[in-house]
N, C-alpha and C positions, 0 to 999 in steps of 0.2 A: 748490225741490225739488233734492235730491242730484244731480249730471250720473250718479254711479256708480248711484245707485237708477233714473233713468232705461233707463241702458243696460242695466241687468239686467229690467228690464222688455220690453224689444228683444229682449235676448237669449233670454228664456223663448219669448215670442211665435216666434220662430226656429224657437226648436228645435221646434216643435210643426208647423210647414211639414214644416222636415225630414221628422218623421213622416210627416205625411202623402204627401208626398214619395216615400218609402221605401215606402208601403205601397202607393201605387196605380203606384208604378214597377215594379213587380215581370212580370217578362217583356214588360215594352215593345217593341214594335219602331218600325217604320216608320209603321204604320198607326196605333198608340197616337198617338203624337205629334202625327201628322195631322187624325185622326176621330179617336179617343178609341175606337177601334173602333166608331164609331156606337153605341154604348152608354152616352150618358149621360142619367142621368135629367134630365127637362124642368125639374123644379123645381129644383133645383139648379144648372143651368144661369142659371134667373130668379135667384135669389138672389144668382149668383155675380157676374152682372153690374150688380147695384148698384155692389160696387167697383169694377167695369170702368170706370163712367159716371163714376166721380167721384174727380178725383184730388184730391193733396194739395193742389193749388194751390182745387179746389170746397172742400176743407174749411173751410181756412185765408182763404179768401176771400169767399166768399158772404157768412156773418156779419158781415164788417166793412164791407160793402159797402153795408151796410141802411142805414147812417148819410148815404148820398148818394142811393142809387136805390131805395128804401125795400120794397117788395114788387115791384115792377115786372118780375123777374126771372121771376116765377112766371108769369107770360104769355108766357114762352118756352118756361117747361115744358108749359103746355097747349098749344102747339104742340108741340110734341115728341110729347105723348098723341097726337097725330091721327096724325102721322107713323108710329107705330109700328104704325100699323092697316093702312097700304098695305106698311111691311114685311114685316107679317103674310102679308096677304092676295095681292099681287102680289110680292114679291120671294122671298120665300122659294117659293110652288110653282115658281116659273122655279130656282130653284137646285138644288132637291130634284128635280125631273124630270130637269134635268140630269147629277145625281150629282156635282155642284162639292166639291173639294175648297178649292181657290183662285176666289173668284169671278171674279177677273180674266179666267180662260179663259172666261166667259158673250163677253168682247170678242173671244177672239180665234176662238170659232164665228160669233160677229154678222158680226166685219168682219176679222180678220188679226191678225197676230204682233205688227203695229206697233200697236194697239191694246190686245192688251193685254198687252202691256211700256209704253206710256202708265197704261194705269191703274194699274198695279203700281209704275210710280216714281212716282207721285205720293202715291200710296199710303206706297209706301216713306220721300219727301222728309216728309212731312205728321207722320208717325209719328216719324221718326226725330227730327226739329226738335221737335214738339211732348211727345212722352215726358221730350227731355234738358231742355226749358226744365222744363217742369212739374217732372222731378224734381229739378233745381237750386232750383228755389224752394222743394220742400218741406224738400230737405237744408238748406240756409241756414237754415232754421231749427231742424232738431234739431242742427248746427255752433255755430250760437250757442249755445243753451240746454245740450248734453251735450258738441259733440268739442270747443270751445273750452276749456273747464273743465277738461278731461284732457289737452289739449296736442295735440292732433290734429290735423293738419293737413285742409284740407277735402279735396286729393286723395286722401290716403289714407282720409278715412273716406265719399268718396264712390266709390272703389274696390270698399272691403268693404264698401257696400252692395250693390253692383252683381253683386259675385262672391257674397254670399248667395242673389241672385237666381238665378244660374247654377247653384249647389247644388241646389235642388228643381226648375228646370224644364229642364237639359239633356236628361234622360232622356224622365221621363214624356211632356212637349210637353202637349197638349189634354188628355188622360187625366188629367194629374196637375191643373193649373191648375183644373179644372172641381169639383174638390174644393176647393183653395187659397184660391180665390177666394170658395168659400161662405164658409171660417172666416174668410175675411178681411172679405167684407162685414158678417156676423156681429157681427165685431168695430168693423167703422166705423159700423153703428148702434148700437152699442155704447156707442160712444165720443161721439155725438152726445149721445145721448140721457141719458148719465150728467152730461154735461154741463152740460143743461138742469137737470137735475135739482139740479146745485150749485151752478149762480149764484141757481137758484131757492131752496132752504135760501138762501143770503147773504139773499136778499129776503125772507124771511120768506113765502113765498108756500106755498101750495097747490095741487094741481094748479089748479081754477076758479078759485082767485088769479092763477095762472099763466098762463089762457085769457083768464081778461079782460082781466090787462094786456095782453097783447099784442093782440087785439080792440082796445083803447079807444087803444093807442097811434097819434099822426100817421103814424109808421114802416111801419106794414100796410097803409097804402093800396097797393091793388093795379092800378088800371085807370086808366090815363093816355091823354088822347082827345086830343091837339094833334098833330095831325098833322105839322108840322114839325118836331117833337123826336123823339131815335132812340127813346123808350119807348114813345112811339104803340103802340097795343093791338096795332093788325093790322101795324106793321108787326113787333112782337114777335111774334106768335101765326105770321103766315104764314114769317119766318127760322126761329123755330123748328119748323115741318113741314118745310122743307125740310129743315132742318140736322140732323133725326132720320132723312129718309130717307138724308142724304148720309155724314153721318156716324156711322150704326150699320147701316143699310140699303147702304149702296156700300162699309164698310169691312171690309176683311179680318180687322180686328183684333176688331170685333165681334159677326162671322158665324160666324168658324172655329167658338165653340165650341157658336152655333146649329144648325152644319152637322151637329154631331156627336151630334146627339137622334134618338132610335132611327127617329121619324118623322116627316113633314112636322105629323102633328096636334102630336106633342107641341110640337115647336117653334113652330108657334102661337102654341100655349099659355102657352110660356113667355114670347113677346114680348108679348101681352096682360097676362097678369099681373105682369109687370115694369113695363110700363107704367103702371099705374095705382099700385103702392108707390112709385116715383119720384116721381108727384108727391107721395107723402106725406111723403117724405123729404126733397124739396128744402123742403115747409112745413115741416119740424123742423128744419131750416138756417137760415132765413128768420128761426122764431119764435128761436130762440137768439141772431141778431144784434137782435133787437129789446131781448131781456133783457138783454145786453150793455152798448148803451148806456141802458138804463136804470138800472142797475147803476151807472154809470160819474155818471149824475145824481145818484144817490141819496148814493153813495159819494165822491163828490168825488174819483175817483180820478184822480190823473196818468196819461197815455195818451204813447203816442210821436207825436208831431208834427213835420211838415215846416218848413221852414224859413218856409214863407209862416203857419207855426200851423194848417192844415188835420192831420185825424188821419191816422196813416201807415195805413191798414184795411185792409192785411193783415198788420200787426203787433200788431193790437188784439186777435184769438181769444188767438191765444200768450203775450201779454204778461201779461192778464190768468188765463188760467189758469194759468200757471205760475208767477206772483208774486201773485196777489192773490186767487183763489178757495179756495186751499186743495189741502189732496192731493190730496181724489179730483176735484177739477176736472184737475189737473194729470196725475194719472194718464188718466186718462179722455181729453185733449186727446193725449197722448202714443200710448195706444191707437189713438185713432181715425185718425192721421195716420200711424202707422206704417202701420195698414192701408190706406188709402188711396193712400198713397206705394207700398204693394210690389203693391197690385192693380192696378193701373194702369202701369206700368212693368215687372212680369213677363210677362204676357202678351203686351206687345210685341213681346219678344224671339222667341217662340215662331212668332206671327204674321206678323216681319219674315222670319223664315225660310221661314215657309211661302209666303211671294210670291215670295222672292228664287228657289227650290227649282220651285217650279212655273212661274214666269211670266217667269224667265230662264232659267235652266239645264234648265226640262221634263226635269228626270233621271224621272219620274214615267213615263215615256212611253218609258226604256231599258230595256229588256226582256233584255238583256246582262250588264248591271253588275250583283254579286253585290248582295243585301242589306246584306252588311256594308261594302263600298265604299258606299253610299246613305248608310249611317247615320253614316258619320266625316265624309262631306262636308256633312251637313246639321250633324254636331257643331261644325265649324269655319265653316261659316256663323252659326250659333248665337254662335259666341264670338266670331267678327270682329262679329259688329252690339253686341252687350255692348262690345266695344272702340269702336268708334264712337260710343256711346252717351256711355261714358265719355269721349271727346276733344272730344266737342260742350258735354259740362258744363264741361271745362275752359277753353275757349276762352269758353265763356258768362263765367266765373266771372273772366277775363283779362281781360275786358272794364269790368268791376265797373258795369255800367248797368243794374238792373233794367227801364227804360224799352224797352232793346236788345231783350229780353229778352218782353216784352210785344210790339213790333214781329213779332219773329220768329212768336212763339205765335198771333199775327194773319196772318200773312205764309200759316202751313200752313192755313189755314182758307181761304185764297182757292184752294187744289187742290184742294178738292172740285167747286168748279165744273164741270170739264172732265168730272170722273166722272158727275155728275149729266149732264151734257149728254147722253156718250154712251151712258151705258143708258138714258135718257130717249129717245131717237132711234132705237136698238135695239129698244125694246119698244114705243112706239108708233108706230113706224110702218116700214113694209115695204120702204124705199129702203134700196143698200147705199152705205155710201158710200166712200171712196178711202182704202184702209188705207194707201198711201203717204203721203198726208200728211198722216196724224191728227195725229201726234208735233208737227207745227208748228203745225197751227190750235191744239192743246189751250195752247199758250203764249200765244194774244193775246186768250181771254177775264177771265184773273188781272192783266194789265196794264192791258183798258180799264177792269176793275171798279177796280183800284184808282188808276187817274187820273179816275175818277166820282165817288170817295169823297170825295177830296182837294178837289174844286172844285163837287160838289154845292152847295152853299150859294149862291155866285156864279150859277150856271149855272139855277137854278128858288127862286133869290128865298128861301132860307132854310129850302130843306127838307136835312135832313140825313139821310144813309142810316144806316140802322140794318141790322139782322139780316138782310133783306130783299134786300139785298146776293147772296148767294149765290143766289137763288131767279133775279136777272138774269146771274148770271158763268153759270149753267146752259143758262140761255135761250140769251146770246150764242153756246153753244157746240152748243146744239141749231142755231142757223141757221144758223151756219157747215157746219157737217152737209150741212144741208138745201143751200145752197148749192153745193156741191162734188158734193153728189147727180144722178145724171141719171134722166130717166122711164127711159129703158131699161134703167137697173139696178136698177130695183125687183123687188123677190123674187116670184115667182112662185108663187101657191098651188099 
């Protein structure tokens, strides 16, 4: 496929943000940006946050993944479904009662300032590491496939990606995104699903052709019961409840545009019925890495492979649709990835601002400073984390170690622990504990977890930690809590 056809496919897709951009920007202020003026419809919200949940590195990788851990994956999603039922239910009445625009300050009414500026860098660290790995991996490959062919270098066209982003969300913030993100998710099941549909034509298949290869195939097995392996059912199923409370339920990046539904019912609403499309979507990710390497049997197709001969699987979606399925796989792979890459990496931005804005600098809470001084300091917060963003891809990209790179995107997953601990500690239970030294206990549950991970196997005879992981860095930091707690400072009905 043409790099120039490519890009003009980008470029359309663009300009149509723009738009929309431009139309729900229109008298923006402070409070647009923030809430969205509590004015956005609930479903639209659920929608939008399909591409929230699923960056390029889900698109691009899931599928290829199927050829090692076969369905396995999908037992994280139904943890995930549980999970989102105490978001529903416990986390969002505590935030809507509240009137949170940044959930962070939930820590610093529970326990102090030093709490929650803990939650807020972690938050920040998590986001910021994980946004720039995930969108180096997606860039690295529209680099190979479009800016390598036109002579582009990856800084520069991982630049203008970044400053495309900046075009449609400096202004609106939540307001605009909340629309952005529908056409984008829109377009990432889009791009799945057309997908399917053209490795399945190459197969000669129909749709119930379609269902039952992949039914009858060894690759769908879903439910793994050896408890010493990381697939183990529960310990998939309970990482993933945790990992939907910690990481869409404790993240800022996944609540602002919850926060922003006209009311607690709607929002709900929308976590429940997002809920349950996720997991239909992550089965139409699943079922496409099955057709893949079935494709790849049938077709005797060459694959990219490592040097040991193992296949490269996250080179196999791309490779294939772009060299071997034809246009509209190729179009369709491009679609889906584009949206994926810029719904998951704009919001960020938007997001990191809003923690940075309320849970360090509380300008929210100057009642002095004009509106228009608010809105230039939030504009150049906005474009310092876009630059950060960009400086973290480059130093990824200086590195040339995609392993580095994996390390790190694991690394931000061990800072939800501390968050978990302490609204976990917060809301069950009545002790206050010593806002002085949150800041340091929150640092020695990410380091026993990951000197547990390492030597697990040794330490209990071959059992190895899987997703389950975060549900003890949580624990470790709910005790330390508890620890540093005394009776006499428990809250008083």
């Amino acid at each position: 496929m043409s790099p120039f056809f490519i890009l003009s496919a980008i470029g359309v897709y663009f300009l149509f943000l723009v738009a929309i951009s431009i139309y729900t920007g229109r008298n923006a202020n402070n409070n647009s940006y923030f809430t969205g003026n509590n004015a956005s419809p609930w479903l639209a919200v659920a929608f939008g946050m399909i591409g929230d949940s699923l960056s390029g590195v889900t698109f691009i990788s899931v599928p290829g993944t199927v050829g090692l851990a076969k369905f396995a994956y999908l037992q994280l999603v139904l943890g995930y479904l549980a999970g989102y039922f105490v978001i529903a239910y416990v986390l969002l009445p505590i935030y809507y009662k509240m009137g949170l625009t940044s959930i962070y300050t939930y820590l610093e009414t529970r326990f102090g300032g030093n709490a929650e500026k803990t939650g807020s860098f972690f938050f920040i660290l998590s986001r910021t590491l994980g946004a720039a790995g995930r969108l180096f991996l997606a860039a690295g490959v529209l680099q190979k496939f479009v800016f390598d062919g036109l002579g582009i270098p990856f800084f520069a066209s991982v630049a203008f990606i970044i400053a495309l982003m900046l075009v449609y969300t400096a202004k609106g913030g939540i307001k605009t995104l909340v629309w952005t993100d529908t056409f984008q998710s829109l377009f990432l099941l889009a791009g799945v699903i057309l997908s399917i549909v053209a490795i399945s034509s190459n197969l000669n298949l129909d749709l119930i052709g379609m269902v039952k290869t992949v039914k009858n195939s060894p690759l769908s097995e879903t439910f793994f019961w050896d408890i010493n392996e990381k697939n183990y059912f529960w310990k998939q199923f309970i990482g993933g409840f945790f990992i939907a409370i910690a990481m869409t339920g404790l993240d800022q990046n996944m609540m602002q545009k919850n926060l922003s539904c006209r009311s607690l019912g709607e929002a709900q609403k929308n976590i429940v019925s997002f809920s349950f499309v996720m997991v239909l979507v992550n089965v139409f990710f699943l079922s496409l890495g099955v057709l893949l390497y079935v494709y790849i049997d049938t077709a005797h197709i060459a694959v990219p492979t490592a040097s040991d001969g193992k296949i490269i699987t996250d080179s196999l979606f791309p490779t294939l649709a772009l060299n071997n399925l034809g246009n509209l796989a190729g179009l369709a792979f491009i679609i889906g990835l584009t949206a994926a890459t810029f719904s998951s990496a704009d919001s960020v931005l938007t997001t990191l601002t809003t923690s940075f804005y309320y849970d360090f600098l509380h300008l929210q809470k100057n009642k002095t400073m004009a509106e228009s001084s608010k809105s230039l300091i939030r504009n150049i917060v906005h474009i310092g984390f876009a630059v950060i963003l960009l400086l973290c891809i480059i130093v990824f990209s200086m590195m040339n170690d995609k392993a580095i790179i994996d390390t790190i995107l694991m690394l931000a997953g061990y800072t939800y622990g501390p968050l978990l601990g302490l609204f976990a500690f917060g809301i069950m239970t009545k002790r206050k504990a010593n806002d002085k030294y949150i800041p340091l206990l929150a640092i020695i549950p990410p380091a026993a977890c990951y000197w547990f991970s390492q030597n697990s196997v040794s330490l209990l005879g071959g059992y190895k930690v899987g997703h389950e992981l975060l549900m003890i860095n949580g624990l470790l930091m709910f005790g330390l809590l508890w620890l540093m707690s005394k009776k006499e400072q428990a809250i008083k009905k």
